[in-house]
C-alpha positions in Angstrom: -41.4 10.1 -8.0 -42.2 13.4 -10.2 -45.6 14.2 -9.4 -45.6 17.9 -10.1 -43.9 20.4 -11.9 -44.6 24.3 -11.8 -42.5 26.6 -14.4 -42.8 29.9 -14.5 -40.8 32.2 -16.5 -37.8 30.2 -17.8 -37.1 30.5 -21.5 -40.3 30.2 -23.8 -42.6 29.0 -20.5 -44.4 31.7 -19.2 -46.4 29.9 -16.5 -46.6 25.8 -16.4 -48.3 23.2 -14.4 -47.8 19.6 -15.1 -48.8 16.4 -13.7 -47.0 13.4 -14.2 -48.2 9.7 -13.3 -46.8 6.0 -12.7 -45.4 4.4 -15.6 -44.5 5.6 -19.1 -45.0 9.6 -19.5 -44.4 10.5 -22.9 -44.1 13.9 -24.1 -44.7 14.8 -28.0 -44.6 17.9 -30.0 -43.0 20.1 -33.0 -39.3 21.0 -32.6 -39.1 24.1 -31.0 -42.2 23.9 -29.0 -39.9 23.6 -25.7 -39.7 20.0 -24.7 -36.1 20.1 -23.5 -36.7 23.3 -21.5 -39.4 20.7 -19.4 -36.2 18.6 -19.0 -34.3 21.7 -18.0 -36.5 22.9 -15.3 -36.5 19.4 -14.0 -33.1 19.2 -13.9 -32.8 23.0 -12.2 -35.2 21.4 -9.4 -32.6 18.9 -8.7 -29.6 21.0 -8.9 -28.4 21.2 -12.1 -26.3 24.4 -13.0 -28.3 27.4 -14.1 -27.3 30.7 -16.1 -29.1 34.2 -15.8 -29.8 33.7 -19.7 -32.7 30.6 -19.1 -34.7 33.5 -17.6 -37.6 34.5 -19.6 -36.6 37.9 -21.6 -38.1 40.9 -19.6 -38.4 39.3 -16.2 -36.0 39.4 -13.1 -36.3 35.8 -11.8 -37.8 32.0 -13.0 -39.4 30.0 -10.7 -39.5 26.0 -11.0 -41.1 24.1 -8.1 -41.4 19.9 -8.1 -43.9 18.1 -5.7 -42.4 14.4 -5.2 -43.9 11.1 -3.2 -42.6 7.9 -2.2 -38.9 9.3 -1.6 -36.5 6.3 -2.3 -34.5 5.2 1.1 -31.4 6.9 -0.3 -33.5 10.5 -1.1 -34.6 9.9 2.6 -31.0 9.4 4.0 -29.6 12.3 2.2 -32.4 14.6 3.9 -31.8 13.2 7.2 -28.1 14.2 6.4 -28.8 17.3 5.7 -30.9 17.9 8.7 -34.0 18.2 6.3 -37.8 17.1 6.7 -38.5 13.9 4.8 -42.0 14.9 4.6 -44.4 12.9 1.6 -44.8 14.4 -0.8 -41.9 16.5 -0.3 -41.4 20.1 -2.2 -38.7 21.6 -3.7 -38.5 25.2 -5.1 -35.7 26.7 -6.9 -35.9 30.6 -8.1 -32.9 32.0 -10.6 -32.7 35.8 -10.9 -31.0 37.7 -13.0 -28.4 38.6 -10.7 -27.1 36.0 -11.0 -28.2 34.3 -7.3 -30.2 31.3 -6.6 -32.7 30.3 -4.1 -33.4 26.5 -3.1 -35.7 25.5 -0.8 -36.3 22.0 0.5 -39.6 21.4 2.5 -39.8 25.3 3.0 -36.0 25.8 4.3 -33.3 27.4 2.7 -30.8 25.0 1.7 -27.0 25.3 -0.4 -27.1 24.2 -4.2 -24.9 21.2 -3.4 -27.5 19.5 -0.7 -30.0 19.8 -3.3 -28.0 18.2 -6.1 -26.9 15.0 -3.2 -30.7 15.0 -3.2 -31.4 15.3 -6.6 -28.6 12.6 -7.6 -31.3 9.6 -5.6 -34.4 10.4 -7.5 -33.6 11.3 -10.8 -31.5 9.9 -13.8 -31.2 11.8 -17.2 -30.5 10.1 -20.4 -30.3 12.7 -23.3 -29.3 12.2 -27.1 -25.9 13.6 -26.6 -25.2 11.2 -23.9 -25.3 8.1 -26.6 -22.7 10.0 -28.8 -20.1 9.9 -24.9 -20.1 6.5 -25.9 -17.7 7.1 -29.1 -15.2 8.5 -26.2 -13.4 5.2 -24.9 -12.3 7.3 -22.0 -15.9 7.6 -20.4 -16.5 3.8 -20.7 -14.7 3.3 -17.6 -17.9 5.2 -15.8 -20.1 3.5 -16.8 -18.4 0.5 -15.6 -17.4 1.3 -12.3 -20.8 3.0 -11.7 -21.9 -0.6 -12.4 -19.5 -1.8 -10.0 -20.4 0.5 -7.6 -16.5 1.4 -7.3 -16.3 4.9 -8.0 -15.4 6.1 -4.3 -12.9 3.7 -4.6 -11.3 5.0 -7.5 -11.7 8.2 -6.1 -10.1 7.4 -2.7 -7.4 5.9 -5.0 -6.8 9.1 -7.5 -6.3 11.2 -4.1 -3.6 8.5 -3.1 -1.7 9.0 -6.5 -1.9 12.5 -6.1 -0.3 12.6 -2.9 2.7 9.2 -4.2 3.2 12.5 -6.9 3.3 15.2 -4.5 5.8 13.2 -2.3 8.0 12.4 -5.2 7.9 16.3 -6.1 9.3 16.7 -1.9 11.4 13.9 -2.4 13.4 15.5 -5.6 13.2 18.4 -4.1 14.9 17.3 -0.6 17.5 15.5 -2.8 18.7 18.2 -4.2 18.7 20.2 -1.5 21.1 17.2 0.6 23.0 17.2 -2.5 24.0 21.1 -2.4 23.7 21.1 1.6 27.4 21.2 2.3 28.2 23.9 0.1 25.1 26.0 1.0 26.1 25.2 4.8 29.8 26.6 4.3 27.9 29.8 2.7 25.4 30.2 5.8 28.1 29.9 7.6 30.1 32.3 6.1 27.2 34.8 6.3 26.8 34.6 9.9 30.6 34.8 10.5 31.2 37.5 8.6 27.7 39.5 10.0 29.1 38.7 13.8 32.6 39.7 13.2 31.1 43.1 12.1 29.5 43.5 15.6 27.3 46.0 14.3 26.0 48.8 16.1 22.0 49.5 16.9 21.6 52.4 14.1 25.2 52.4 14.3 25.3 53.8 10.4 23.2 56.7 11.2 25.4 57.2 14.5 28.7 57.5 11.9 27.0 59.1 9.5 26.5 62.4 11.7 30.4 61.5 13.2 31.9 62.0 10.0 30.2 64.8 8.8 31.0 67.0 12.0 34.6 65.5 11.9 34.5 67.0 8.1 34.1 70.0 9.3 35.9 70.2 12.3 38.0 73.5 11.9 35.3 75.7 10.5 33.3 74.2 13.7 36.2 75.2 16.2 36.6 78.1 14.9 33.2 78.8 15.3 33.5 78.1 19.0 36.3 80.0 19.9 34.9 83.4 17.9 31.3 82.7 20.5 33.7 82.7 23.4 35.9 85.4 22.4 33.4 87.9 21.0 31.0 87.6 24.3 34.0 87.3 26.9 37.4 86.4 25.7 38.3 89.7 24.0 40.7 91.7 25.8 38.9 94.9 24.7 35.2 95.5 23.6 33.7 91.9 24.7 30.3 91.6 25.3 30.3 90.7 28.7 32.4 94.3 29.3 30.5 96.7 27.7 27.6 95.0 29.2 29.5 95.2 32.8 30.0 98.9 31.9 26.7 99.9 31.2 25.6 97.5 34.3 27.9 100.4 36.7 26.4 102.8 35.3 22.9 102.0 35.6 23.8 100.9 39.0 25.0 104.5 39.9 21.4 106.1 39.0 18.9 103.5 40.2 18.8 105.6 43.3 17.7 108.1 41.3 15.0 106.8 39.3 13.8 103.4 40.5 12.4 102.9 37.3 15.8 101.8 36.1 15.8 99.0 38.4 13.6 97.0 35.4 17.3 98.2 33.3 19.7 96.9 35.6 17.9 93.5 36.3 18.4 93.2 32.4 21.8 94.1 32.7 22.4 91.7 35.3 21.2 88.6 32.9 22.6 89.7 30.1 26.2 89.4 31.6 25.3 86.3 33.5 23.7 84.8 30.2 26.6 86.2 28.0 29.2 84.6 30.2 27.6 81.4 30.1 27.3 81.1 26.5 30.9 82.1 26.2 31.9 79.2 28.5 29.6 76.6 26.5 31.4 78.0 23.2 35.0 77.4 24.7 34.3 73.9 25.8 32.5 72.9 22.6 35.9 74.3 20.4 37.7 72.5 23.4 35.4 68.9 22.7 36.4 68.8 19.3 39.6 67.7 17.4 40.5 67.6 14.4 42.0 63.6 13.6 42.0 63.1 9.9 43.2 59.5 11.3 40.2 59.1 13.3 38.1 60.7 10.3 39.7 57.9 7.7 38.6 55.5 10.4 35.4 56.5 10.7 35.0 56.5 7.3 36.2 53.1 6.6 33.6 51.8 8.9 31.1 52.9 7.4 32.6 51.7 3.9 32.1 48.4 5.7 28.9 49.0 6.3 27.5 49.9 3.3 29.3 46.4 2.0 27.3 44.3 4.4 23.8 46.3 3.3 24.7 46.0 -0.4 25.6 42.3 0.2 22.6 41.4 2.5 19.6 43.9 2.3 19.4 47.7 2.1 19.7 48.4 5.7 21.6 46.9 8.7 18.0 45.6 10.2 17.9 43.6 6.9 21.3 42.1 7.7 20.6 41.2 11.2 17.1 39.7 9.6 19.4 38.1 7.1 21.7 35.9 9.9 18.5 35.2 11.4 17.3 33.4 8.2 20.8 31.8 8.0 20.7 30.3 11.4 17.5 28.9 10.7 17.9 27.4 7.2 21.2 25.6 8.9 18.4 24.5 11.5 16.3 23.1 8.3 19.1 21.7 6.9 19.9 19.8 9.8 16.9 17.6 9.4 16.6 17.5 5.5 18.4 13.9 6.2 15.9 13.1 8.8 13.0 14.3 6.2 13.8 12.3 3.4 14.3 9.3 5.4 10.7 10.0 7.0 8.9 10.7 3.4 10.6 8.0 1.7 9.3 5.6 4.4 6.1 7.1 4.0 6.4 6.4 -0.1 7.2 3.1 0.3 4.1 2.8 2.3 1.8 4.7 0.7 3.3 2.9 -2.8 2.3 -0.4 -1.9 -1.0 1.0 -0.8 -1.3 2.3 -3.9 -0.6 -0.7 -5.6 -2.8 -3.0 -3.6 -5.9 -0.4 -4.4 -5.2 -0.5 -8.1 -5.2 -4.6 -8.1 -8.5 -4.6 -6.1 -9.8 -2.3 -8.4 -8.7 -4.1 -11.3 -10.0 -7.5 -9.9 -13.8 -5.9 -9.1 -13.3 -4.3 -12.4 -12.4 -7.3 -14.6 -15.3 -9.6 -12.9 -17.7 -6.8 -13.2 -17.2 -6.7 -16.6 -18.2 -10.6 -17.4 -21.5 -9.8 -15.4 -22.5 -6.4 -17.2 -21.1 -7.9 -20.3 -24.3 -10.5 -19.9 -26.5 -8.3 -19.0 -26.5 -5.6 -21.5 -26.5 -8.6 -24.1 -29.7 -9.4 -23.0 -30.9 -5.9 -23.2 -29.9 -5.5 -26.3 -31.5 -9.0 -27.3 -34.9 -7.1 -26.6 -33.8 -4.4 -29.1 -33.8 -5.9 -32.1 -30.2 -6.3 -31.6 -29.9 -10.4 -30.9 -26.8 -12.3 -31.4 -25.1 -8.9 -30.8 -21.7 -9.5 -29.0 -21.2 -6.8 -26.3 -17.6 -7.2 -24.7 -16.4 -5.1 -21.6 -12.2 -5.2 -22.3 -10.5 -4.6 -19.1 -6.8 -4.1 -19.8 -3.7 -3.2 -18.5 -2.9 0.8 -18.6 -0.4 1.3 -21.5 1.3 4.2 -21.5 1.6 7.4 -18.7 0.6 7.0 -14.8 3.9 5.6 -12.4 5.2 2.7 -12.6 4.4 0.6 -9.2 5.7 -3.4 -9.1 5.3 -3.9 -12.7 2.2 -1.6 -12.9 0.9 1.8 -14.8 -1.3 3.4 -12.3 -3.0 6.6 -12.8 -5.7 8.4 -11.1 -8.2 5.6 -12.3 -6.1 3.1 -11.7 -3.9 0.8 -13.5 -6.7 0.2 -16.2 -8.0 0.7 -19.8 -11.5 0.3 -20.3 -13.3 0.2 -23.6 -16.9 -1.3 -25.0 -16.0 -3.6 -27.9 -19.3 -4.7 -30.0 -19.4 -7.7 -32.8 -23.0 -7.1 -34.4 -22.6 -10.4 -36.2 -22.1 -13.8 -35.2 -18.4 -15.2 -35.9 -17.4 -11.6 -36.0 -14.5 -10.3 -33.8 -15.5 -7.8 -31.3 -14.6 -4.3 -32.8 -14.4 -1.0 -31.0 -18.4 0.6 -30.1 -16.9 4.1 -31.3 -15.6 2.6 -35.0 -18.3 0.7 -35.9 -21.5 1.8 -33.7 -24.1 3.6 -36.4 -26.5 6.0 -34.5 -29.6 4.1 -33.8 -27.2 1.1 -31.7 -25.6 3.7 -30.0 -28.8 4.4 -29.0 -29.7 1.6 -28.4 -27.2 0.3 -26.7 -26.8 3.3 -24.0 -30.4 2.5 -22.9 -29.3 -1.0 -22.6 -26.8 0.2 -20.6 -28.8 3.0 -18.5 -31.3 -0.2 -17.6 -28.3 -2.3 -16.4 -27.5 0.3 -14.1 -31.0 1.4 -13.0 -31.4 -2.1 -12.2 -28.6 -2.3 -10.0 -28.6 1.1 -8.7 -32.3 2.3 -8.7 -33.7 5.9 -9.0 -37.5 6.5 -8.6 -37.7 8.4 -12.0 -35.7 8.3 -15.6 -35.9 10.6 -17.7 -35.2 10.3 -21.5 -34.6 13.2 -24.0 -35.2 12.3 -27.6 -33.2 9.1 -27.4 -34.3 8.0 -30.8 -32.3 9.4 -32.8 -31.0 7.2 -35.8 -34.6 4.8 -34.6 -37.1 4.1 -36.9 -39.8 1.4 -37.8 -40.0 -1.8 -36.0 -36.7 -0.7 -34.2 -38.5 2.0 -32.5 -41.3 -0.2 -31.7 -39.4 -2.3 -29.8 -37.1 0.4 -28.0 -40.8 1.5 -27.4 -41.7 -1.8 -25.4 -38.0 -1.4 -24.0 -39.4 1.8 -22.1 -42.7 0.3 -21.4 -40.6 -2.4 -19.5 -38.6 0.0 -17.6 -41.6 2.4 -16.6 -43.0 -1.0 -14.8 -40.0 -0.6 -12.5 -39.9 3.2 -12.7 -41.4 6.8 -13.1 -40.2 6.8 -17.4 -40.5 10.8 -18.4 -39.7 10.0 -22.6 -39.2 13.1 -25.4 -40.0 11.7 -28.3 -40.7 12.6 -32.2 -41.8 9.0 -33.2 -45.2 7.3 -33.3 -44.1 3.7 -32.0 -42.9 5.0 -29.2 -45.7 7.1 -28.3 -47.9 5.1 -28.7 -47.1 2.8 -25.6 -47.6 5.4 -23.3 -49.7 5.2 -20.3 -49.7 9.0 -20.6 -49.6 11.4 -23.1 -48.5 15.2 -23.1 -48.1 17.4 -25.7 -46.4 20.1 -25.7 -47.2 23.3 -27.7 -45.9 26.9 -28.9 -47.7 29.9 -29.9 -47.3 33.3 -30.2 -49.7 35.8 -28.5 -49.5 39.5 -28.5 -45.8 39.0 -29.7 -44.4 36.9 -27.4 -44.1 33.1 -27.5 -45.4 31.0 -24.8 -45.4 27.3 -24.6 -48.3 25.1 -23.1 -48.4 21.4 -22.0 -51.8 19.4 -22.4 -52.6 16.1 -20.9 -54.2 14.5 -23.6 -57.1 12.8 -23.8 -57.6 9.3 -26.0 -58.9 11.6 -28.5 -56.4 13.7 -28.3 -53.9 11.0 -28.1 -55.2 9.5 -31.6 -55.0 13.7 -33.1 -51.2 13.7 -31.9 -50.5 9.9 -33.2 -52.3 11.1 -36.8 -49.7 14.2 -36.7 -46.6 12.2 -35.7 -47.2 9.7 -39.0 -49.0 12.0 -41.1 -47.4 15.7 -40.7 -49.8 18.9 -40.4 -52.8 17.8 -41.8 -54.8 15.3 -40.1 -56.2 13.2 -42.3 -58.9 10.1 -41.8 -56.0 7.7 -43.4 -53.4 9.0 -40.2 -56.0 8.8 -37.9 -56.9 5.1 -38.7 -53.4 4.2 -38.4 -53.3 6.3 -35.2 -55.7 4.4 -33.5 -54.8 0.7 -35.1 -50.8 1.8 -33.9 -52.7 2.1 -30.5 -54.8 -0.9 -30.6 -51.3 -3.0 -31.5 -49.9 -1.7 -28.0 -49.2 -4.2 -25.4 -52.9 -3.8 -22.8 -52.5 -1.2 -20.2 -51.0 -1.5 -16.7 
């Protein structure tokens, strides 16, 4: 149970301590003073989802911290899970910044946002004023049903199956197509591969004729070229290079003995002629390498036409081809077993379709005799709500339209059924639908009957009810007053509340309070005392001004209450 609760700097609440009891805990006060931001921080402490913007204007983080006791086997499990402490009483601290980053604590370690709402999901349930208006939506009556059923992992379990059946039958069209067109796509991988192998392509070979052609283009100029290096330096028959070097060379030759110093002169010489020779030679054999074939030029040429086709056809570069018979050789790989494939998935549909379909009738079958069992017990609920004679029907039928069709059966993620609440207020009356005909106050009404079915079946330490009153007044809210008092002797009962009758079977009493100091609002919550209980009552029947009359039917509205637990 909620024995604690410490807010600091969320919203309107500067700094908070409250401490809740046993039984019925009713909280009172003017709109606006900042009941449901108690219900917030609550929820916050048990992993609800937070926003930068709850934090108190001017400050950098909130802090909400919640002492429990007597930890209900499943909040103890969930710890144990989690590899927590399952110390009594057990504390829980959550801090928002404005950053936008949480930190949760559990029994002083660090723990993720989800392990705190597993926790949070064992000791707490919330019951708001919007939740009554989810009634008028047929679609979330199935929830409330299979919660009752406890068979919501199983339609879980059983959406994830349908999901896959779809999936498969995705593969499946997608294989059949691709069987259908496999011949003619095999004759065009085929074709690719041929004609790529038949072209016997060359590492770089492109490049290779490329620099062929161009020299081949130019092949006379080149020769020419040649034949001029070998005839200037040697080939002449007067004035070559390699003569008037040879000339000088004799020359120098004839003096050296004369001045050694032109030894350095005649070494030159020497290489010159040897170097000038040599580049002769190399410039005779390069005009001598080369020919020029305008046959082997259009050859060339046409090659590498070709090959420019191929890159154009299959990538822009003849690694791109070569990568492109790759893929071809292994698509016609994959091909080869789409037979295989389809026969394997369409085994495993037929398999998985009949496990689908078995699911969806077990589902159906818990649902349908679930439904004759909650369908009593929320009538008696509702009995003690000033709502006898009330018919409350749970109609269980067969899905009518969208989900697949499996042996005679729509199934959709939630199975192969509709499920809506049906009400007949009067006797002899054919149940109608709850969202045509449900005013405010039995909606109301009959959503608590509902969230005590379930608490009954499926029990959390501590419920928590925000303003569920709405459309509730006179001896109606006296009784859905006694309808809380009930509950709270089987749980912790937090109840926001604007009217009298239902404050005033509290076993205890908070009120909760705005003011404005130094220009900021700040909310307070006061335990109250009988005194202050009577004050509060007078104000809830008699508005601002506490008058002797209000407070006289404060205390008699008190004294009518059923005696204390």
């Amino acid at each position: 149970m909620l024995r604690t609760l410490t807010v600091r700097r969320l919203a309107v609440i500067e700094d908070v301590q409250v401490e809740f009891n046993d039984g019925l805990n009713v909280l009172s006060g003017e709109t606006g003073a900042g009941k449901s931001i108690i219900v917030t921080a609550i929820g916050l402490a048990l992993g609800w989802r937070a926003t930068s913007d709850l934090i108190r204007t001017g400050c950098d983080d909130a802090e909400i911290v919640a002492v429990f006791n007597d930890i209900a086997p499943a909040g103890r499990r969930t710890l144990e899970e989690e590899g927590l402490p399952t110390a009594d009483p057990l504390t829980v601290r959550r801090v928002l910044q404005t950053t936008g980053r949480n930190r949760v604590e559990i029994a002083g370690q660090d723990v993720t946002l989800a392990a705190l709402r597993r926790f949070g999901e064992t000791m707490l349930n919330l019951y708001g004023q919007h939740e009554a208006q989810g009634l008028m939506r047929p679609e979330s009556h199935m929830l409330y049903l299979d919660a009752y059923t406890s068979c919501a992992g199983d339609r879980n379990v059983l959406g994830d199956m349908v999901e896959r059946l779809k999936d498969l039958d995705k593969e499946i069209a997608r294989l059949t197509k691709q069987d259908a067109d496999r011949e003619a796509r095999l004759g065009y991988l085929r074709f690719v591969i041929e004609e790529i192998d038949g072209a016997q392509i060359g590492e770089d070979e492109d490049e290779e004729l490329a620099a062929e052609i161009k020299v081949l283009s130019h092949a006379e100029n080149l020769i020419r070229t040649g034949r001029s290096v070998s005839e200037v330096l040697y080939d002449r028959d007067e004035g070559a290079v390699v003569e008037s070097a040879g000339e000088l060379l004799r020359e120098v030759e004839e003096q050296v003995d004369v001045d050694a110093r032109l030894g350095e002169l005649q070494k030159g010489l020497e290489e010159l002629v040897a170097l000038a020779e040599d580049i002769a030679a190399r410039g005779r054999d390069y005009a001598e390498s080369l020919d020029f074939d305008p046959a082997r030029l259009e050859q060339l040429q046409d090659r590498l036409y070709a090959l420019g086709d191929l890159k154009k056809k299959y990538g822009g570069s003849l690694a791109e081809v070569s990568a492109m018979r790759e893929r071809a050789v292994a698509e016609i790989a994959a091909l080869d077993l789409v037979s295989s494939n389809l026969r394997n998935l369409a085994d495993e549909r037929l398999r998985l379709r009949d496990e689908v379909s078995a699911a969806a009738r077990r589902l159906s079958g818990a649902r349908r005799k679930a439904a004759k069992k909650m369908r009593r017990e929320v009538e008696r609920e509702l009995a003690d709500l000033d709502m006898s004679g009330t018919s409350f029907t749970v109609a269980v039928e067969p899905l009518s339209a969208g989900g697949l069709e499996i042996d005679g059966l729509r199934i959709d993620a939630n199975g192969a059924d509709e499920v809506e609440f049906l009400i007949s207020a009067n006797v002899g009356e054919l149940p109608r639908p709850l969202a045509r005909i449900a005013s405010g106050g039995e909606l109301s009404r009959i959503m608590l009957a509902i969230k005590r079915v379930l608490a009954r079946h499926f029990p959390v330490p501590t419920l928590i009810f925000d303003e569920i009153d709405a459309g509730v007044g006179g001896a109606q809210a006296e009784r859905l007053g006694r309808k809380l008092r009930e509950v709270a002797g089987e749980h912790q009962v937090l109840c926001i509340t604007h009217l009298p009758q239902i404050a005033a079977q509290a076993d205890h009493h908070y009120l909760v309070e705005k003011t404005a100091i130094q220009g900021r609002t700040h909310t307070r919550v006061e335990a109250l005392s009988a005194e202050g209980r009577v004050n509060e009552l007078a104000r809830m029947l008699g508005g601002e001004e506490i008058t002797s009359a209000a407070r006289a039917n404060a205390t008699s509205l008190m004294a009518a209450t059923q005696p204390r637990r």
